[in-house]
C-alpha positions in Angstrom: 0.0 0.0 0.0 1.4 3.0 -0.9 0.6 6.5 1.4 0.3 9.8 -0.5 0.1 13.6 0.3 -3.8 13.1 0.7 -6.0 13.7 4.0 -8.9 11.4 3.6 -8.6 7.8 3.5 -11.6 5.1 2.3 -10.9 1.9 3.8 -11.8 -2.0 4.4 -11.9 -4.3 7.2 -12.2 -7.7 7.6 -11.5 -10.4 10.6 -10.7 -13.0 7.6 -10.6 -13.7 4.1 -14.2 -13.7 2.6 -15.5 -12.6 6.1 -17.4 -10.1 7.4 -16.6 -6.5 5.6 -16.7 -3.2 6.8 -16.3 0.0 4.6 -15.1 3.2 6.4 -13.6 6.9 6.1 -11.3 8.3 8.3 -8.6 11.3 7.6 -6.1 9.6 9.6 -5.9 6.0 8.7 -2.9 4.9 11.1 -4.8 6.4 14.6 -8.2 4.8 13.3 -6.7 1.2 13.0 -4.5 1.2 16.0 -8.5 1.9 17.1 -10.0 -0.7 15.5 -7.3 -3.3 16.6 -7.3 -2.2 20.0 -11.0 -2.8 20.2 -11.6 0.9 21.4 -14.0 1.5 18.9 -17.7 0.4 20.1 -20.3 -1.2 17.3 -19.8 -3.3 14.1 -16.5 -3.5 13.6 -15.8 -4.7 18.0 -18.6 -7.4 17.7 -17.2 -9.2 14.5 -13.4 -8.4 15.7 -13.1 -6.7 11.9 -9.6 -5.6 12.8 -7.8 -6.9 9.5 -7.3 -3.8 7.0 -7.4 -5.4 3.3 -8.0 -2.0 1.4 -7.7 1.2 1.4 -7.8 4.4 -0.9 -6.8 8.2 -0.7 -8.6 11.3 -1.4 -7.1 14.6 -1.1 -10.6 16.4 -0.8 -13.4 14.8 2.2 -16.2 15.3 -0.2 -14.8 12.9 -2.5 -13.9 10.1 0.1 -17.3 10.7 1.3 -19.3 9.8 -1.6 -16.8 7.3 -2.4 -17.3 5.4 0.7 -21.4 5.4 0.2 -20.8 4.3 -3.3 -18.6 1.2 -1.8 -21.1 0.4 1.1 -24.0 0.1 -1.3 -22.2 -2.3 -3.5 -22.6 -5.6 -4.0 -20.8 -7.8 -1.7 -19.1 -9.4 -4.9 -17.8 -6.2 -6.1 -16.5 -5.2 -2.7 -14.7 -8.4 -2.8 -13.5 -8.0 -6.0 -12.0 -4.4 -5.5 -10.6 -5.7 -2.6 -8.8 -9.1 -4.7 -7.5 -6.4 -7.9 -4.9 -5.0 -5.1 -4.7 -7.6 -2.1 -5.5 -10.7 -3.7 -4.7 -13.0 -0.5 -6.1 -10.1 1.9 -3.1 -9.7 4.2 -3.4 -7.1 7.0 -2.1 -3.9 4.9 -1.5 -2.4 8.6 0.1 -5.8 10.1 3.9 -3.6 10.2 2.3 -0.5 11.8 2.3 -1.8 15.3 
């Protein structure tokens, strides 16, 4: 994964390959994973332990990365899966090094 001079980031989370997914938005992507693995974050993503990030995009403007991450979350679960396999096609933890 490679970081650019952007500010918003669009994102995926899973606990395992083909497992639960969840899309989010964030403009800071390392603080809102160290979240999400830490388990501080209540809801969704704690119940299922969806801690495993597998994607993730960058936006330089939040308006974009906000309608992009509707546009993913009303997708078809195949697409998301297949977005997901074009760049991380075993789904390793893109964050596994940050910590």
């Amino acid at each position: 994964m490679r970081k650019y001079d952007y500010t918003y980031y669009v994102y995926i989370l899973t606990n395992k390959k083909n497992g639960v997914l969840y899309v989010g938005m964030t403009n800071n992507l390392e603080r809102r994973l160290y979240e999400h693995k830490k388990g501080n974050l209540t809801g969704f993503t704690q119940k299922y332990h969806l801690t495993k990030l597998v994607y993730a995009e960058f936006h330089k403007y939040v308006n974009d990365a906000i309608y992009r991450e509707k546009q993913i979350k009303n997708w078809q679960r195949a697409w998301k899966i297949q977005l997901i396999e074009e760049e991380n096609e075993d789904w390793i933890d893109l964050a596994a090094e940050w910590y």
